[in-house]
N, C-alpha and C positions, 0 to 999 in steps of 0.2 A: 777833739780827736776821739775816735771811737777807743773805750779800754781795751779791746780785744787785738788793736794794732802793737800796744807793746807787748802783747803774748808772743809776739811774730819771733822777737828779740834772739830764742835762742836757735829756734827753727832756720832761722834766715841764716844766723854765726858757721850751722853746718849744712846751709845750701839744701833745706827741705823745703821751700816752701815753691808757689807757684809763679810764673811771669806774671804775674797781676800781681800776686801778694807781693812778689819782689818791690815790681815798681810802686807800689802804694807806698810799704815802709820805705823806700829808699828817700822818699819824698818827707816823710814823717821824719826818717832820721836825721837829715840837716837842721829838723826843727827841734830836734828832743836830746839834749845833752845824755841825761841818764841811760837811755836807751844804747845810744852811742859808747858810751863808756860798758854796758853791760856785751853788747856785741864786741868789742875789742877783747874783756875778757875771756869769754867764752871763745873767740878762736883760739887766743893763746892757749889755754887749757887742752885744746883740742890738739891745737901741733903738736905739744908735750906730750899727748897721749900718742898720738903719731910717733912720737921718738924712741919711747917706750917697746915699742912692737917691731920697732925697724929689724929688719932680717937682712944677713946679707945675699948679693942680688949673685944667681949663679954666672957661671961663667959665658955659657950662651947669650946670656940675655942681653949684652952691647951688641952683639951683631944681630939679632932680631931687632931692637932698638930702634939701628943704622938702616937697615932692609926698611923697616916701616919709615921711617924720612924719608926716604928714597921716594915712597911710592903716595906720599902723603902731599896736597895740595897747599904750599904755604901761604902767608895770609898779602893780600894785595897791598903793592909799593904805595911809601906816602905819596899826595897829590904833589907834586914840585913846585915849585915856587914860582914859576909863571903860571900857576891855576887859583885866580880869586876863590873870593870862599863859596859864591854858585858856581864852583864846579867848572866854570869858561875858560879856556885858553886862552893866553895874553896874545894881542895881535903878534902875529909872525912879523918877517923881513919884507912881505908881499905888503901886509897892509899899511895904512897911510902913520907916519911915523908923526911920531907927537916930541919937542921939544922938550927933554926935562928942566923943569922951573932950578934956576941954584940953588943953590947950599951951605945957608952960613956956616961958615967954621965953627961957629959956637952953640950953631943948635941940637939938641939932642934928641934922637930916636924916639917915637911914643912908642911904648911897650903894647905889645900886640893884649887882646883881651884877653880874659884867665876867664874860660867855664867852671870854676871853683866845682861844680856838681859834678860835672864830668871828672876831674882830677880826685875826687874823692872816690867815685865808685872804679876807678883802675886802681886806685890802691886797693881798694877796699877786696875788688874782683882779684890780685894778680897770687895774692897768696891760695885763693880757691882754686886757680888754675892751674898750679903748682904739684897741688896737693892731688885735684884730679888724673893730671899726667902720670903723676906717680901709680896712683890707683889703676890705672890705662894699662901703662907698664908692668904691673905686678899681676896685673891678670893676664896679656898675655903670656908674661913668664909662667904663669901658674897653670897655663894649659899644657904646658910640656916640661914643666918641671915644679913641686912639694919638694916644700924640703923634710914635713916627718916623714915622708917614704924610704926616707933613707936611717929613720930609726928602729934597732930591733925590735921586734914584735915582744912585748911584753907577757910571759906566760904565768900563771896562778901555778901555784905548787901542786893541783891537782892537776893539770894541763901538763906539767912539765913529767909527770909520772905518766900519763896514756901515753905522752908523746915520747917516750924516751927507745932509746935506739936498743937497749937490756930489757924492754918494758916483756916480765912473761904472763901471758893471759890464760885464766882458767875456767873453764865454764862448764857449770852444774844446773844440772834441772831442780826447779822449786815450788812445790805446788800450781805444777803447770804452765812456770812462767824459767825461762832462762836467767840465769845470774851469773856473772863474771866479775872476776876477782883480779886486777891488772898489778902487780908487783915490780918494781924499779928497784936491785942493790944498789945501786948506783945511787940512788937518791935517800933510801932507805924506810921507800914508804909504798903504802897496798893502797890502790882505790876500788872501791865495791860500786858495779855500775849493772842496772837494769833497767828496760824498759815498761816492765809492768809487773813490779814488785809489789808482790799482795799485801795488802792490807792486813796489819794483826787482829787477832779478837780483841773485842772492849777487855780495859783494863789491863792487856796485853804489850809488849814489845817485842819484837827481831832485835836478839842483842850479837854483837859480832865478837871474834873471839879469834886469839892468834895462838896455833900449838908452837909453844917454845920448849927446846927439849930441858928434861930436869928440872921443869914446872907447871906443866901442861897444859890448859885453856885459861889465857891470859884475855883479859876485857878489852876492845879494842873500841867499844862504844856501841851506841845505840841506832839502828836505822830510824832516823826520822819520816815519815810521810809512805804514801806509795806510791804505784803507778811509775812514770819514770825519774828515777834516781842517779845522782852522783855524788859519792859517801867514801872521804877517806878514812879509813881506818888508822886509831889511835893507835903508835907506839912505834919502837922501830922493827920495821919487818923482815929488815936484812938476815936474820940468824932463826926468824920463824919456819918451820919447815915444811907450814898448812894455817889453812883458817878455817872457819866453822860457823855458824849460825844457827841461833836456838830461838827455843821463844821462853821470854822470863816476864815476870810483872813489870808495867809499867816505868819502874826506879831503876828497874836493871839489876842486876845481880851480882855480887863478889865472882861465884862460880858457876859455870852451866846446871842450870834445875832442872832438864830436860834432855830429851834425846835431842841430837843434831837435826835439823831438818834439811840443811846443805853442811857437805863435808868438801874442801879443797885442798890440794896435795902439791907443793912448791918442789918437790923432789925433779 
């Protein structure tokens, strides 16, 4: 047996492989114990992870379910029991009647043959078909109904300050580039946002700064980068009455070492 057939083993457990590769290993596997036991684990494993993720199913989705049985072709009647096994119809009442030979009282029935191959690949098959349906079903639930859609949108604390329904916005020109300064009581925090926030000189920083009364320019941090920016400002800004922006060395500085280059006014 080629080594490459027992590769098949996990492929095959979750219905990856091809109608040849199928029927190749299916043939290999009444011959190969280990293989066989390695494919039974790996489905179980696999339904278990199926159990793990089960979601429950909305309330629409039995009647779409029902709507698609409806319109879905089901699978053809077994042959009856007047059809031998080619498939023929047992003479009718028309054709020429044949005596049935008796019947000892004592003799017993021979048990019709067992395709052992075939009763192995329905087992084998009924749990994939199962699990397919399912999969069937979950999608097309999934076309007219997610269930995270129905989860609130999760906001960053800088998001939830732009977006805020108190958010007051103030915008000052900055070496030729617009800056705006977005303020939330309500949250108690400033976000510093610009589209094409200049660049400091080498050795240089934009340090930001909150006017608090009866202590004056308070450090609120440093602008990182240029260009476009989104830069909360440190500290609470509820009781601030303005902000301000300087340029200090690189470290930052205890207190503004410079004149303002933007002034903002929360009044």
């Amino acid at each position: 047996m080629n080594p490459d057939t027992h590769a098949l083993a996990g492929a095959y457990a979750v219905n990856a492989v091809t109608d040849e590769e199928r029927r190749s290993f299916e043939i290999h596997l009444d011959l190969c114990e280990d293989c066989r036991a390695e494919v039974a684990e790996l489905q179980a494993a696999a339904a278990a992870m199926a159990v793990d993720v089960e979601l429950p199913p909305p309330p629409p989705m039995r009647a779409s379910v029902l709507a698609a049985i409806s319109q879905t072709r089901q699978l053809s009647p077994i042959a009856s029991a007047t059809q031998g096994e080619t498939g023929q119809s047992a003479p009718t009442a028309s054709s020429t009647s044949v005596e049935p030979s008796p019947v000892s009282p004592t003799a017993t029935p021979s048990p019709a043959p067992v395709d052992e191959l075939s009763a192995r690949r329905r087992l084998r098959v009924q749990p994939w078909l199962a699990a397919a349906a399912a999969a069937a079903v979950f999608a097309v639930g999934g076309a007219v109904w997610q269930p995270w859609n129905d989860q609130p949108e999760q906001l960053t604390a800088t998001e939830q300050v732009l977006r805020s329904d108190d958010a007051q916005r103030v915008d000052q020109p900055m070496n030729g580039s617009q800056i705006t300064i977005v303020r939330s009581p309500s949250h108690k925090k400033a976000v510093l946002v610009a589209d094409s926030m200049p660049a400091a000189p080498f050795g240089k920083a934009y340090q930001l700064w909150f006017d608090m009364p009866g202590r004056g320019m308070v450090s609120a941090g440093l602008v990182k980068g240029s260009g476009a920016v989104t830069i909360p400002l440190q500290g609470d800004a509820t009781v601030a009455t303005g902000a301000g922006i300087t340029l200090e060395p690189a470290s930052g500085s205890d207190k503004p070492t410079s004149d303002p280059v933007a002034l903002f006014s929360f009044a």
